[in-house]
C-alpha positions as CSV (number, residue, x, y, z in Angstrom):
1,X,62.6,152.2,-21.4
2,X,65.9,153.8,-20.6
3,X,67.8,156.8,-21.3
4,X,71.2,157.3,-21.6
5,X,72.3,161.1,-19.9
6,X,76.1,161.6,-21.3
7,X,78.1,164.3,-19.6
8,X,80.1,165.5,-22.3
9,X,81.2,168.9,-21.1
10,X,84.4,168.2,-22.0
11,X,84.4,166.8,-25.8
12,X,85.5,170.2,-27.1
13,X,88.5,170.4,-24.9
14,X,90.2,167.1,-26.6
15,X,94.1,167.2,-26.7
16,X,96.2,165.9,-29.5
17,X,98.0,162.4,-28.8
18,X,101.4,163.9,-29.4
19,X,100.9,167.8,-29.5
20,X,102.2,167.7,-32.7
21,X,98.6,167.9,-35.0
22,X,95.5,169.6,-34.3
23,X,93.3,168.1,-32.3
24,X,90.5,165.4,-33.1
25,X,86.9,166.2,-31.4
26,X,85.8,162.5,-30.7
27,X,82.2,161.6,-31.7
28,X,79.3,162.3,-29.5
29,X,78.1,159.3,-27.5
30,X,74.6,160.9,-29.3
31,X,75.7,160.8,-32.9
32,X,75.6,156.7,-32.1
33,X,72.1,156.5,-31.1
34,X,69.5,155.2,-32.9
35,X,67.2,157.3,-34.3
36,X,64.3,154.8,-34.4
37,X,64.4,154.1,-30.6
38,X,66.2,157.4,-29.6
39,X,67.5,156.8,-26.0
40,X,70.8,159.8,-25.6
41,X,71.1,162.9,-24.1
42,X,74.2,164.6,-24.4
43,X,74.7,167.6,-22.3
44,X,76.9,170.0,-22.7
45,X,78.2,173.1,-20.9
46,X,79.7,176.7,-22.2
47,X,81.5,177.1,-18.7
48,X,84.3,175.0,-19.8
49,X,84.6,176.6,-23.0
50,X,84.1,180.1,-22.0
51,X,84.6,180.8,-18.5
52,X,84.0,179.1,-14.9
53,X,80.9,179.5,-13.6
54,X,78.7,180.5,-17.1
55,X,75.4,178.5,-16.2
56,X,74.7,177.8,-19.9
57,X,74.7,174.3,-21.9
58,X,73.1,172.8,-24.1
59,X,71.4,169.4,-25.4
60,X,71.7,167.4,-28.2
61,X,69.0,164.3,-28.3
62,X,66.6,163.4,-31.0
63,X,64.1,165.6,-31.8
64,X,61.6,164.1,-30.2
65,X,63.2,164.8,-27.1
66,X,63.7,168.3,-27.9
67,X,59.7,168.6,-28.3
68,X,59.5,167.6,-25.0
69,X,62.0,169.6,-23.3
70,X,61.1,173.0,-25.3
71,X,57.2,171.9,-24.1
72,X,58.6,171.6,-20.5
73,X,57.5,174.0,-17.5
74,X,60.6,175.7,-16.7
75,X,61.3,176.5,-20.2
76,X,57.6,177.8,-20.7
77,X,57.7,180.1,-18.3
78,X,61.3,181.3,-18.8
79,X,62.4,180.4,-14.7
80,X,64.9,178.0,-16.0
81,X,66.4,180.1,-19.0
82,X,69.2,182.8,-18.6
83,X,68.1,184.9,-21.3
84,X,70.9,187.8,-20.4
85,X,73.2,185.3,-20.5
86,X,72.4,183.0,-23.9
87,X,72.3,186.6,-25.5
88,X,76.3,187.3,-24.6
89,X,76.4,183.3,-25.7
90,X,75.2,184.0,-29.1
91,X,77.4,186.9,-29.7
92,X,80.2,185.3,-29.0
93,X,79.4,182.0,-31.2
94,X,78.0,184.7,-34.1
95,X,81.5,186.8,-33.9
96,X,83.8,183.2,-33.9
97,X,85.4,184.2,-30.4
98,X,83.9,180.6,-29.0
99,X,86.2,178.4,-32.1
100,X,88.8,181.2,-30.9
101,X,89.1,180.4,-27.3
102,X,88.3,176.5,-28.0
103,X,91.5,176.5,-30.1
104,X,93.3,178.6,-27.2
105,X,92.2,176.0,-24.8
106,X,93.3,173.0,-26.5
């Protein structure tokens, strides 16, 4: 069995073609996978949305795979969470400043 790790930090940061229409967030690698024999992870980062050296992503795989991670060590015992930092994340995604600065970016 295999699993396919995509490293889609980017997606959100598309460009138009032409600059002259909004741009077009391509599909996740992810939003192809099959759910009966899930094999993606896409893994994403809010550093290149919000700021350089913000260490805080996320994943988006079947939820099997989220079971899993959310049953993992690191997250059980909180060493591999930033919980300062995922706060200051969700404000910003509850208040619309992350569509905000993804729009400036583009």
């Amino acid at each position: 069995h295999f699993k396919i790790m995509c490293d889609e930090v980017y997606l959100m940061l598309t460009f138009p073609n032409d600059g002259s229409r909004p741009a077009v967030v391509p599909q996740s690698v992810f939003e192809f996978d099959d759910p009966s024999n899930p094999t993606v992870f896409s893994i994403n980062s809010f550093s290149k949305l919000l700021g350089p050296g913000l260490r805080l992503g996320w994943v988006e795989t079947h939820s099997s795979h989220i079971e899993r991670l959310v049953a993992s060590g690191s997250v059980q015992s909180g060493g591999g969470m930033n919980p300062f930092t995922s706060e200051v994340v969700l404000k910003l995604l509850q208040n619309g400043v992350l569509d905000r600065q993804t729009n400036m970016l583009r």
